[in-house]
CHARMM internal coordinates of N, CA and C (Angstrom, degrees):
IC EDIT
DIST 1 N 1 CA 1.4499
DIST 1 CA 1 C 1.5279
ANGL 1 N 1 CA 1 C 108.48
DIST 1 C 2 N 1.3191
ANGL 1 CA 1 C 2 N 115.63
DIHE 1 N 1 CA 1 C 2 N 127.69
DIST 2 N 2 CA 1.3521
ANGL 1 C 2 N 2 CA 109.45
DIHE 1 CA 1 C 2 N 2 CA -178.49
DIST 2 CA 2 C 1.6217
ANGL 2 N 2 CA 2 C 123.72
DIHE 1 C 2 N 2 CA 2 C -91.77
DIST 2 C 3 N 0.5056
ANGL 2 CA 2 C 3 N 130.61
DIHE 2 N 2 CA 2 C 3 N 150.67
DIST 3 N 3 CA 1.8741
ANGL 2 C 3 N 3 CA 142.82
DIHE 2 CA 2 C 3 N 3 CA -155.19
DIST 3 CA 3 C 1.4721
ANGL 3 N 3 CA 3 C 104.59
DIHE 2 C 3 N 3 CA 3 C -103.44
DIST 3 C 4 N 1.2589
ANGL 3 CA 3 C 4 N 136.73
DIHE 3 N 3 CA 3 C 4 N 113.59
DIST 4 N 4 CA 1.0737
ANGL 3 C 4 N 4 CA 154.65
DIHE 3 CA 3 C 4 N 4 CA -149.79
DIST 4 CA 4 C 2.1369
ANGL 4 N 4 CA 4 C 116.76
DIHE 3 C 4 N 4 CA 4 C -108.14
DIST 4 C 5 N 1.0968
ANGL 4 CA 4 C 5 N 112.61
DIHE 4 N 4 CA 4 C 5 N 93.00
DIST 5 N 5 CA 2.0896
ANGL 4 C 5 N 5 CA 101.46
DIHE 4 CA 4 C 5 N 5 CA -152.41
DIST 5 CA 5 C 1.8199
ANGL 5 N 5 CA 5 C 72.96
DIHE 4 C 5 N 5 CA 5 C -95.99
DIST 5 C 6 N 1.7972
ANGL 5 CA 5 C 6 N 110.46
DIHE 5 N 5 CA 5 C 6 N 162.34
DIST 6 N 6 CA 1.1573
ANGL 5 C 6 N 6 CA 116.48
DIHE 5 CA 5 C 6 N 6 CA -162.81
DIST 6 CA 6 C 1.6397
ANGL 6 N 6 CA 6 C 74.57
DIHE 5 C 6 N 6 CA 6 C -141.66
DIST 6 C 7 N 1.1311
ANGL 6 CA 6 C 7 N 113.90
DIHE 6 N 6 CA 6 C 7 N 171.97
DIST 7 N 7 CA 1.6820
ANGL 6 C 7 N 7 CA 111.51
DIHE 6 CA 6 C 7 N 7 CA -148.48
DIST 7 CA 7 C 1.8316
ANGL 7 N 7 CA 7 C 97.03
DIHE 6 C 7 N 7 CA 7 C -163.35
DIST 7 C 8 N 1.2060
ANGL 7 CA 7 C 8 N 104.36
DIHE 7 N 7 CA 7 C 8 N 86.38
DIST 8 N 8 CA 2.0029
ANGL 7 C 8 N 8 CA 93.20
DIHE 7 CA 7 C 8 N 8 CA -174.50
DIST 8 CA 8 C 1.8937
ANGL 8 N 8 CA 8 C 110.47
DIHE 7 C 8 N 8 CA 8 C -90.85
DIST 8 C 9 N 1.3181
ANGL 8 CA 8 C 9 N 111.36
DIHE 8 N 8 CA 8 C 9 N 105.24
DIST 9 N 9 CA 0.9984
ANGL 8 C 9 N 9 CA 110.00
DIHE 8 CA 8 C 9 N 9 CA 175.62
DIST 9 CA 9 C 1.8932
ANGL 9 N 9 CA 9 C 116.24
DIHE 8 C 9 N 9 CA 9 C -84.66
DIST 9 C 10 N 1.3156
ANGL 9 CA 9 C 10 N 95.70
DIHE 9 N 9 CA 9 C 10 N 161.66
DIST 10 N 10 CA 1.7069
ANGL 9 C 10 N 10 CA 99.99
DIHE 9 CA 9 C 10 N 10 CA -161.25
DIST 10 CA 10 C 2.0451
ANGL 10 N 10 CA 10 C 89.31
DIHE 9 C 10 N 10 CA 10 C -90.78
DIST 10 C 11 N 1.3672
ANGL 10 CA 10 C 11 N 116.78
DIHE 10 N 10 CA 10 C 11 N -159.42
DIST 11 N 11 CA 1.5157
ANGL 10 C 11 N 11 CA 110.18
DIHE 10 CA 10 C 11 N 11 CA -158.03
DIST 11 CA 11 C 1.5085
ANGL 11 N 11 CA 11 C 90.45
DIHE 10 C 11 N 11 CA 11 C -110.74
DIST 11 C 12 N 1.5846
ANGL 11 CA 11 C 12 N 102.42
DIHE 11 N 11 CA 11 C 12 N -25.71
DIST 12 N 12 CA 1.3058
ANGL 11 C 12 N 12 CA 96.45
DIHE 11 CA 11 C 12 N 12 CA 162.95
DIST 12 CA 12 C 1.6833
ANGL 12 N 12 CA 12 C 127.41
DIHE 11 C 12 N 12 CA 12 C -47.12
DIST 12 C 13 N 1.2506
ANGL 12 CA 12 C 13 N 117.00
DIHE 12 N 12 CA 12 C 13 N -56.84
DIST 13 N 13 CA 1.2585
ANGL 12 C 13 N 13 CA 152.32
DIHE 12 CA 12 C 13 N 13 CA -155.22
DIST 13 CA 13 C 1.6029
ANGL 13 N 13 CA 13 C 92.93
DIHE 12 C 13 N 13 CA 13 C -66.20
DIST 13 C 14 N 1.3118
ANGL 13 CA 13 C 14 N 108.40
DIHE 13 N 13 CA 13 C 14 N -55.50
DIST 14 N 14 CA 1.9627
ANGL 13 C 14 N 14 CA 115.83
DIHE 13 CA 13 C 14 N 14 CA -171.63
DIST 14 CA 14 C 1.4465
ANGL 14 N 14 CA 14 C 101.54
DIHE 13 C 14 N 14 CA 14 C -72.75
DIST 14 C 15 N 1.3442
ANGL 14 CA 14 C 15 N 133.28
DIHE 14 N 14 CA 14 C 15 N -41.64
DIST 15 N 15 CA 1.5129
ANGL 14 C 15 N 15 CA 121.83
DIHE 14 CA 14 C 15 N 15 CA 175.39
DIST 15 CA 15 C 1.3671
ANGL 15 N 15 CA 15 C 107.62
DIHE 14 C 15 N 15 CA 15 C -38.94
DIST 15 C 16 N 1.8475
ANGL 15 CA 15 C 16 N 104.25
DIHE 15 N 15 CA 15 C 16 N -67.49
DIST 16 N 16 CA 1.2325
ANGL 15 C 16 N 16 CA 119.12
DIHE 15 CA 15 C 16 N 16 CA -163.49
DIST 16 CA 16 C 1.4831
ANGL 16 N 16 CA 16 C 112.58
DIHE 15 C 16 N 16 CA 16 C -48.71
DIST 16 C 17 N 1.4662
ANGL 16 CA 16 C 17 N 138.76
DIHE 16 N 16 CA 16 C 17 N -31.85
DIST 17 N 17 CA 1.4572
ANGL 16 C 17 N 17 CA 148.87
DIHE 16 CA 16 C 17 N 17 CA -149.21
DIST 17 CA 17 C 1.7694
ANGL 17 N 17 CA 17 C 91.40
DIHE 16 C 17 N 17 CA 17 C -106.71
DIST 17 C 18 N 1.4174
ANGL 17 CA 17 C 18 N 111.33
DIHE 17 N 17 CA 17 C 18 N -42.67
DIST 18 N 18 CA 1.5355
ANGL 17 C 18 N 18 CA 121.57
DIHE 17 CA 17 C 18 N 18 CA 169.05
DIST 18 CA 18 C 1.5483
ANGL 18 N 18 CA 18 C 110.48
DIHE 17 C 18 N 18 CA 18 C -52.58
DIST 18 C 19 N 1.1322
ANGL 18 CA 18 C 19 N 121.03
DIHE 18 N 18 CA 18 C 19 N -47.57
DIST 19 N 19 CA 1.4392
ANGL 18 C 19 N 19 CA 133.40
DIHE 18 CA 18 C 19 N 19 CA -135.71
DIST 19 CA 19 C 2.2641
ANGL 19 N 19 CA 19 C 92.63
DIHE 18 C 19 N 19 CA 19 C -98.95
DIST 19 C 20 N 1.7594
ANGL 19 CA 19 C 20 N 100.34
DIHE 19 N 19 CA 19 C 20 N -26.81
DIST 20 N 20 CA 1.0449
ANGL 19 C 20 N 20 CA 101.45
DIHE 19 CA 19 C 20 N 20 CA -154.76
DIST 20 CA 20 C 2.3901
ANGL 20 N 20 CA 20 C 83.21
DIHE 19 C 20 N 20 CA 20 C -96.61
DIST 20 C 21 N 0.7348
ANGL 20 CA 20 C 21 N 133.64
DIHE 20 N 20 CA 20 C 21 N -40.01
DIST 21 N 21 CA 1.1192
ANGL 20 C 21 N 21 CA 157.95
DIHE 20 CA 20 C 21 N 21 CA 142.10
DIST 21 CA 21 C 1.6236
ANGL 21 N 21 CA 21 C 117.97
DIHE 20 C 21 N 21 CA 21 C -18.44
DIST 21 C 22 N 1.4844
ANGL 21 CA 21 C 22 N 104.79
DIHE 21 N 21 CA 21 C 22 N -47.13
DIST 22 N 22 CA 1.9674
ANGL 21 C 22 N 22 CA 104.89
DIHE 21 CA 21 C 22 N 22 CA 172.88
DIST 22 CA 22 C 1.5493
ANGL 22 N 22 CA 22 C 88.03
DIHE 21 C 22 N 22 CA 22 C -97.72
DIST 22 C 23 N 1.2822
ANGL 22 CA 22 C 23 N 144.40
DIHE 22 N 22 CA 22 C 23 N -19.15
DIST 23 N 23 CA 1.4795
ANGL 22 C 23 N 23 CA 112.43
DIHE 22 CA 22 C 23 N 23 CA -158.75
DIST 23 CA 23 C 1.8297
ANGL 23 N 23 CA 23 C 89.77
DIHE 22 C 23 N 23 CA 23 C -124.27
DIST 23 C 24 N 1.0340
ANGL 23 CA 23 C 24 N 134.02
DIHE 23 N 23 CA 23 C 24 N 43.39
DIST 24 N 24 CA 1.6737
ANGL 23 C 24 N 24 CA 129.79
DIHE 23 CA 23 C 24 N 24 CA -179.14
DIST 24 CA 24 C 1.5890
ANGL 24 N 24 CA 24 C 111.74
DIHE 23 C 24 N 24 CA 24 C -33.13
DIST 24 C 25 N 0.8264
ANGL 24 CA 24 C 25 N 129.73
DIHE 24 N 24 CA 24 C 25 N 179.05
DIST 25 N 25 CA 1.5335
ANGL 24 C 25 N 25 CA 142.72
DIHE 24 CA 24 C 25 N 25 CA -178.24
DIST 25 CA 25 C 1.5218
ANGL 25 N 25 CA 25 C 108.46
DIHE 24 C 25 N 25 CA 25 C -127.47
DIST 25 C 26 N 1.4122
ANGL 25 CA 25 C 26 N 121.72
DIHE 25 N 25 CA 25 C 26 N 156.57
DIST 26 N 26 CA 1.3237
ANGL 25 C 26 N 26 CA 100.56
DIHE 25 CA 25 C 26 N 26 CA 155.47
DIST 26 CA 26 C 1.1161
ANGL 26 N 26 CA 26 C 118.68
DIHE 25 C 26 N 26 CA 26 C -60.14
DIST 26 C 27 N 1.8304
ANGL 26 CA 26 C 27 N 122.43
DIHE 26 N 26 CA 26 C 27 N -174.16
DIST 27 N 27 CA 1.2025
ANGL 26 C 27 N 27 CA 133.95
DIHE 26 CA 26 C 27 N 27 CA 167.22
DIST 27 CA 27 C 1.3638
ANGL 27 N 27 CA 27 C 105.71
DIHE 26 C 27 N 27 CA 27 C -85.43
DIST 27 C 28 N 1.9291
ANGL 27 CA 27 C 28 N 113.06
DIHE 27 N 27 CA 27 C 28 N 144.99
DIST 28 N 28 CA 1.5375
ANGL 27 C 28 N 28 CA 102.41
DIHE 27 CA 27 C 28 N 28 CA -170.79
DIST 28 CA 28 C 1.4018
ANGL 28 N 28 CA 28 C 100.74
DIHE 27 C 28 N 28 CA 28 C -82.96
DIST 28 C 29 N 1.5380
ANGL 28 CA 28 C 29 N 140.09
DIHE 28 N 28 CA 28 C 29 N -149.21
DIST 29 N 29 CA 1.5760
ANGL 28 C 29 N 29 CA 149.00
DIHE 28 CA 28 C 29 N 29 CA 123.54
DIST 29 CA 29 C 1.3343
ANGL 29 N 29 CA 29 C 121.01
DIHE 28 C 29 N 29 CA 29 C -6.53
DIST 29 C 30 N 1.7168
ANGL 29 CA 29 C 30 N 100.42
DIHE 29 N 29 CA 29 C 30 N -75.50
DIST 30 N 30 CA 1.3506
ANGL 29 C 30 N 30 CA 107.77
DIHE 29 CA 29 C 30 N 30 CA -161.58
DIST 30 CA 30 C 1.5285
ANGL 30 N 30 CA 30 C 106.89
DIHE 29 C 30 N 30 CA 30 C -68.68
DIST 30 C 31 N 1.5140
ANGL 30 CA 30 C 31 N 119.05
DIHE 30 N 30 CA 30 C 31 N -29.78
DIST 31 N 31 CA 1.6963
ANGL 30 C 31 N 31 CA 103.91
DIHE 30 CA 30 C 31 N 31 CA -177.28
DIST 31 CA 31 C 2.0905
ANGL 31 N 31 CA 31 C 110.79
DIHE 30 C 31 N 31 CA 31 C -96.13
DIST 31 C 32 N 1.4635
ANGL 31 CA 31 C 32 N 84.49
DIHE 31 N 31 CA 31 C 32 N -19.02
DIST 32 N 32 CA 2.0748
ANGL 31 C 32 N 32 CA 79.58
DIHE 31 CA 31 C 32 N 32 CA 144.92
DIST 32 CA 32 C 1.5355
ANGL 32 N 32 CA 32 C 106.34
DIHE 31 C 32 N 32 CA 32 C -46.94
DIST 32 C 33 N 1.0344
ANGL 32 CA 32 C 33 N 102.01
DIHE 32 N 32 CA 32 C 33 N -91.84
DIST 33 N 33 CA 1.6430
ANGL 32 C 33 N 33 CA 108.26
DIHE 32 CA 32 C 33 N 33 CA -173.72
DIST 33 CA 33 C 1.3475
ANGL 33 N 33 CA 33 C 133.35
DIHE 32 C 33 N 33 CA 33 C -19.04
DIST 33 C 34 N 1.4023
ANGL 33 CA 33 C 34 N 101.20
DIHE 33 N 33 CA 33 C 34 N -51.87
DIST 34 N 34 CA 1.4629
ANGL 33 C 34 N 34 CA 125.82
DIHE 33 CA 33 C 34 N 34 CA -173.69
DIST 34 CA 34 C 1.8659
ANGL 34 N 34 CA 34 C 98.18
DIHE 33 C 34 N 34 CA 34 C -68.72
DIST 34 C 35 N 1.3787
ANGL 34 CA 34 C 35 N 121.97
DIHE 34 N 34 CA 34 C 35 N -45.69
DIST 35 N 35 CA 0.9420
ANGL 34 C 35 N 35 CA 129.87
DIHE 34 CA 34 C 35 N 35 CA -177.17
DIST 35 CA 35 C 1.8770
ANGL 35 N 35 CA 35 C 123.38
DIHE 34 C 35 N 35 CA 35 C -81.10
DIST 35 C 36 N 1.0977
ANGL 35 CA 35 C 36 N 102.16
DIHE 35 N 35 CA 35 C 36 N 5.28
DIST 36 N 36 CA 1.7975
ANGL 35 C 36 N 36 CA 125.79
DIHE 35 CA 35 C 36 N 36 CA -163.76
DIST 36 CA 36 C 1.5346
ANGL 36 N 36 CA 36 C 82.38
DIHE 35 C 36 N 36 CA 36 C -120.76
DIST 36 C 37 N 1.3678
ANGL 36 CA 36 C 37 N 136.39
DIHE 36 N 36 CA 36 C 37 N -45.46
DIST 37 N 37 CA 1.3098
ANGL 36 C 37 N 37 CA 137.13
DIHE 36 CA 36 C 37 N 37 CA -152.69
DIST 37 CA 37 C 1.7779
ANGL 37 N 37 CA 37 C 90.92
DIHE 36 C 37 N 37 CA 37 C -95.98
DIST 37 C 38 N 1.2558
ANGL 37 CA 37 C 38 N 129.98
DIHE 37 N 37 CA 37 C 38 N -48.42
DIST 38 N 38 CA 1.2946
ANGL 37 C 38 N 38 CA 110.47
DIHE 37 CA 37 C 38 N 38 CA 172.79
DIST 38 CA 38 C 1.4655
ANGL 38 N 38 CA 38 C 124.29
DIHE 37 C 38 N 38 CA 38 C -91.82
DIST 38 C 39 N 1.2385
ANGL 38 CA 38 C 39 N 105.06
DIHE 38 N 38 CA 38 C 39 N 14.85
DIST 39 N 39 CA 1.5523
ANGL 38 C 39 N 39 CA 97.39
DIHE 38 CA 38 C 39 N 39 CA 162.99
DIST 39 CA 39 C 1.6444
ANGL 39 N 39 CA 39 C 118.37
DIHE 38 C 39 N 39 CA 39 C -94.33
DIST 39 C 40 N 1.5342
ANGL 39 CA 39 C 40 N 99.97
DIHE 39 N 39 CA 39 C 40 N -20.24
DIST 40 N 40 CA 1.5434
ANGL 39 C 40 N 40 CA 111.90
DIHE 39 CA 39 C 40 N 40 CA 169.59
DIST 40 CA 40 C 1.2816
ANGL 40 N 40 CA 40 C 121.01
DIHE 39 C 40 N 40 CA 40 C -60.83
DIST 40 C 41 N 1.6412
ANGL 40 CA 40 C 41 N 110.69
DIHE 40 N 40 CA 40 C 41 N -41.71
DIST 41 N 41 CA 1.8370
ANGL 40 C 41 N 41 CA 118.10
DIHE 40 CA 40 C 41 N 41 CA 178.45
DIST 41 CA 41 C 1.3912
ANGL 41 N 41 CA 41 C 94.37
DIHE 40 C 41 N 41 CA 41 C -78.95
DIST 41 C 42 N 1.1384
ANGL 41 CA 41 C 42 N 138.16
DIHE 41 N 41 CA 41 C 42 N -37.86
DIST 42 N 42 CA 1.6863
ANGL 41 C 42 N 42 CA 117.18
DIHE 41 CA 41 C 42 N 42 CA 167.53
DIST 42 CA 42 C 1.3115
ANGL 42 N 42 CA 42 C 114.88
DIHE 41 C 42 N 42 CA 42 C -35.53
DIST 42 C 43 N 1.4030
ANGL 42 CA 42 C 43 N 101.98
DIHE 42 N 42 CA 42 C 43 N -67.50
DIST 43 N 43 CA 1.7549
ANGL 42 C 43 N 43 CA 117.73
DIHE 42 CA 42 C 43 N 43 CA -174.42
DIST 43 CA 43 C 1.4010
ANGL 43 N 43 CA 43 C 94.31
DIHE 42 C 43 N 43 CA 43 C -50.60
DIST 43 C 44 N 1.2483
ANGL 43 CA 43 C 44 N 134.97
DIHE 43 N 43 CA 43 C 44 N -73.96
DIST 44 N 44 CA 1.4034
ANGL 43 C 44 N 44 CA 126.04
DIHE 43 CA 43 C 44 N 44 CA -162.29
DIST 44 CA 44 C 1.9544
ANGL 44 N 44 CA 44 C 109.29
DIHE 43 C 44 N 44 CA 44 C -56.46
DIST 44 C 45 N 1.5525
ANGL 44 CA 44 C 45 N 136.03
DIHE 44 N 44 CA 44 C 45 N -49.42
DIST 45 N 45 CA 1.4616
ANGL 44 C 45 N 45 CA 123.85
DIHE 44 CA 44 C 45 N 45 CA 154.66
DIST 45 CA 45 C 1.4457
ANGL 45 N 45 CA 45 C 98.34
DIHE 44 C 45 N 45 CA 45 C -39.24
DIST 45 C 46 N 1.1870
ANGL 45 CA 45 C 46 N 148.84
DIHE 45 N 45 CA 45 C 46 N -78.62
DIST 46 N 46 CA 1.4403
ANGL 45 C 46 N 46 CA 139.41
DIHE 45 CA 45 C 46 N 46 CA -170.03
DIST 46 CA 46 C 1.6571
ANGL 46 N 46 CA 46 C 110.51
DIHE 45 C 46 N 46 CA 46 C -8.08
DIST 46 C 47 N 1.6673
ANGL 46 CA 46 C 47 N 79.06
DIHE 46 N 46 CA 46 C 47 N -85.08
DIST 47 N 47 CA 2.2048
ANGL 46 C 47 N 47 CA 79.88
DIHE 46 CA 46 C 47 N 47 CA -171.23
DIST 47 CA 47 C 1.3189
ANGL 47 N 47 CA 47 C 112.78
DIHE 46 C 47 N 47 CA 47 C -85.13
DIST 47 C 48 N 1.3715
ANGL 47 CA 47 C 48 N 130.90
DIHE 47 N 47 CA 47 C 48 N 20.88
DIST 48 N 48 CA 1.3205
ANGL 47 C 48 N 48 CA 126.88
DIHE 47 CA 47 C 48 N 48 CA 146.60
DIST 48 CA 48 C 1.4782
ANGL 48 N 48 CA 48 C 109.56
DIHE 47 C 48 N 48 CA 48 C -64.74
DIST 48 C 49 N 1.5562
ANGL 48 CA 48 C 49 N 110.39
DIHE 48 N 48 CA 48 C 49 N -60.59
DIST 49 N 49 CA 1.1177
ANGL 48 C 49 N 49 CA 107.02
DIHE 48 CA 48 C 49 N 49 CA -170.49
DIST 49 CA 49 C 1.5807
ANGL 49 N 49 CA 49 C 103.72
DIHE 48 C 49 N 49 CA 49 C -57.76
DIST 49 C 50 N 1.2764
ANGL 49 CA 49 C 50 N 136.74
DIHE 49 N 49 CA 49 C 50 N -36.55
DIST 50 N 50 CA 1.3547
ANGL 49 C 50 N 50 CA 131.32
DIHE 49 CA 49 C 50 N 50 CA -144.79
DIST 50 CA 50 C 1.5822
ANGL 50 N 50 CA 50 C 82.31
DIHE 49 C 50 N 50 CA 50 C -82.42
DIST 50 C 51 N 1.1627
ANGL 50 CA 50 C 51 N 132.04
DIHE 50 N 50 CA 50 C 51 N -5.87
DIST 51 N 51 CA 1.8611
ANGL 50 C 51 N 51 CA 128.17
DIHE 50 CA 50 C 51 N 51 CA -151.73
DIST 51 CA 51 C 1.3909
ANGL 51 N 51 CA 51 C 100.98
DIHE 50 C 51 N 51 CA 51 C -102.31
DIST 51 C 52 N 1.5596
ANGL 51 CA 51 C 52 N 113.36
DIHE 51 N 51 CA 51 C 52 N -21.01
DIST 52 N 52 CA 1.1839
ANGL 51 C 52 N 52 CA 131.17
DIHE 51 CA 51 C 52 N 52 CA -162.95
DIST 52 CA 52 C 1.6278
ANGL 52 N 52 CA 52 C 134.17
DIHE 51 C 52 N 52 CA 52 C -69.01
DIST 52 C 53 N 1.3042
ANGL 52 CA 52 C 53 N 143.52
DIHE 52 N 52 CA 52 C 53 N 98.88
DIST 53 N 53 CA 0.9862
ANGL 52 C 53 N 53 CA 111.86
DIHE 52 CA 52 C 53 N 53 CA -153.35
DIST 53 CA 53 C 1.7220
ANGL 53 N 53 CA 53 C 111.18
DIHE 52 C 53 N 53 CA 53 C -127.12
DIST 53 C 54 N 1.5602
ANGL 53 CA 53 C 54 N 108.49
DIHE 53 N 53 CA 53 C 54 N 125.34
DIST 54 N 54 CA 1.6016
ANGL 53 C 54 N 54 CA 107.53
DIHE 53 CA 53 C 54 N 54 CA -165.60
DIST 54 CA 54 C 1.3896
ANGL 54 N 54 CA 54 C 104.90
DIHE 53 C 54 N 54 CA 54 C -89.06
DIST 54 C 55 N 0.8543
ANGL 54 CA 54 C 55 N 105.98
DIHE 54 N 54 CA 54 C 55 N 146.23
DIST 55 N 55 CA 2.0886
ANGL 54 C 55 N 55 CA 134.59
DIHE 54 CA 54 C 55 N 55 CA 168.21
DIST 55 CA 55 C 1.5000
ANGL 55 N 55 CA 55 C 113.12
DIHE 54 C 55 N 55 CA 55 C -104.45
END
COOR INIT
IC SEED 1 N 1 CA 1 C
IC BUILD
């Protein structure tokens, strides 16, 4: 059964998450990367699994 955490943010808190949410930034380098680097280990679980063969 999974356990459910409830999280009360203040009005401050929701602008800021609002505010960060309508105006995004690009992505810098490092989360290019980070994001180029886990789409590659996807691809690689991909054709493992596709390589895979059950008995």
């Amino acid at each position: 059964m999974k356990t459910i955490e409830t999280i009360k943010l203040s009005n401050k808190d929701i602008d800021l998450i609002m505010a960060e949410l309508e105006n995004t930034s690009e992505p810098n380098e490092a989360l290019k990367k980070l994001f180029d680097s886990s789409k590659n280990s996807k691809l690689e679980d991909d054709n493992k699994d596709a390589n895979s063969i059950e008995v």
